[in-house]
C-alpha positions in Angstrom: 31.9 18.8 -6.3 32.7 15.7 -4.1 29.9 13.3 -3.2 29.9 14.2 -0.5 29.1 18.0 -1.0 26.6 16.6 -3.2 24.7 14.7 -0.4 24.9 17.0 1.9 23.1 19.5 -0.8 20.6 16.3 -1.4 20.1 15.7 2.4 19.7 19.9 3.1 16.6 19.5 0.0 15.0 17.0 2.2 15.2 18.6 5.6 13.5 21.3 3.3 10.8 19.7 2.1 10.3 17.8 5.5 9.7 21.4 6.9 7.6 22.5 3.8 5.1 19.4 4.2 4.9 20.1 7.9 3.6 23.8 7.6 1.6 22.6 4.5 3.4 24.8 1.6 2.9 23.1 -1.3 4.7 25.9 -3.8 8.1 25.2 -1.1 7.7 21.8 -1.1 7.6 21.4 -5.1 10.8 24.0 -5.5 12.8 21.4 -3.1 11.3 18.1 -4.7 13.0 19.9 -7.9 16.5 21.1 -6.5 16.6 17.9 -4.8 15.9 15.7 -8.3 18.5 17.8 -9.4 21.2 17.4 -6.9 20.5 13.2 -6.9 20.9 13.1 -10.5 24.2 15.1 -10.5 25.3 12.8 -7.9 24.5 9.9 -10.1 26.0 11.2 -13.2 29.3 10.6 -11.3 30.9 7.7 -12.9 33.9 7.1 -10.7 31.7 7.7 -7.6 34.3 6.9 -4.0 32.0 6.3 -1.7 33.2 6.1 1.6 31.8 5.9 5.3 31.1 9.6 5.5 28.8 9.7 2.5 27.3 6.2 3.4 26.3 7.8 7.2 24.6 10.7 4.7 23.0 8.3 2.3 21.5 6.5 5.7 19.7 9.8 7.0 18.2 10.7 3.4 16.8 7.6 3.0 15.1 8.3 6.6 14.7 11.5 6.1 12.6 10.8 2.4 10.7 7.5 4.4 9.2 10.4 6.8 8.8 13.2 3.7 6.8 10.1 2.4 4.6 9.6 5.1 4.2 13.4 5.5 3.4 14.0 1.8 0.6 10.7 1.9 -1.0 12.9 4.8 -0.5 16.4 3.3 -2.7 14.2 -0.2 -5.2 13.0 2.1 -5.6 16.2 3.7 -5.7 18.4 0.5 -8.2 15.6 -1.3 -10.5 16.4 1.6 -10.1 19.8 1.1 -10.9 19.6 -3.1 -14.2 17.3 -2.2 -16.0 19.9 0.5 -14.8 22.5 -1.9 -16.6 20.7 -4.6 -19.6 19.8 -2.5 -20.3 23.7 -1.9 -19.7 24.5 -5.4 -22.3 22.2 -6.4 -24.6 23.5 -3.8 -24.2 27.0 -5.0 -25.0 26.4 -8.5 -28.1 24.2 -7.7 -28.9 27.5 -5.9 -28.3 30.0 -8.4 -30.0 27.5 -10.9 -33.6 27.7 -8.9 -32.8 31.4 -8.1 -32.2 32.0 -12.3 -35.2 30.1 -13.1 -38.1 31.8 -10.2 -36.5 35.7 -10.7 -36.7 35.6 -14.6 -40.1 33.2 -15.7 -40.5 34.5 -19.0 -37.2 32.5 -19.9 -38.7 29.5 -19.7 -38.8 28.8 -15.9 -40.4 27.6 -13.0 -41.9 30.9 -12.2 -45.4 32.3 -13.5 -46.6 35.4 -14.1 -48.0 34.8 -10.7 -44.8 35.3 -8.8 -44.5 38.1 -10.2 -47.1 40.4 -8.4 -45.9 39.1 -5.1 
């Protein structure tokens, strides 16, 4: 393949995973972070590598095109770490639950609960 076939495969990756980060899938946007590794280091495995205007236009809009998958995948982290903490937050909560629920419904297991709260 010429180089630039092999940007153009590169620059089609990003315009993928610029699409995947907007809609938020994260299993699309890892498949096109991998082709795309794949395509870039075919394309610098070339040794005698002619670059000429056409694949330096295409070598211009990747590197704008991966400054804005950047930016998208810092908000798509900061979005999905707010996400993992209220997650968290309500697990927590629902064990502390369950914790006091365990220890009042069963008292003979060493509890909070009497014999007591039993004959409620």
């Amino acid at each position: 393949m010429t180089p630039k076939e092999i940007m153009g495969k590169v620059l089609e990756e990003t315009y993928i995973l610029s699409s995947a980060l907007e809609v938020k899938d994260i299993d699309m946007a890892l498949g096109a972070l991998n082709r795309r590794d794949e395509w870039i280091q075919m394309f610098n495995a070339r040794e005698s590598q002619d670059i000429d205007v056409e694949v330096e236009v295409l070598i211009k809009k990747f590197d704008e095109e991966n400054k804005a998958c950047i930016e998208k995948m810092g908000e798509f982290k900061s979005v999905m770490e707010s996400e993992l903490y209220q997650v968290k937050a309500e697990k927590t909560k629902t064990l502390k639950k369950q914790k006091v629920h365990d220890s009042y419904s069963n008292p003979y297991t060493g509890g909070l609960g009497t014999s007591f709260d039993l004959k409620k």
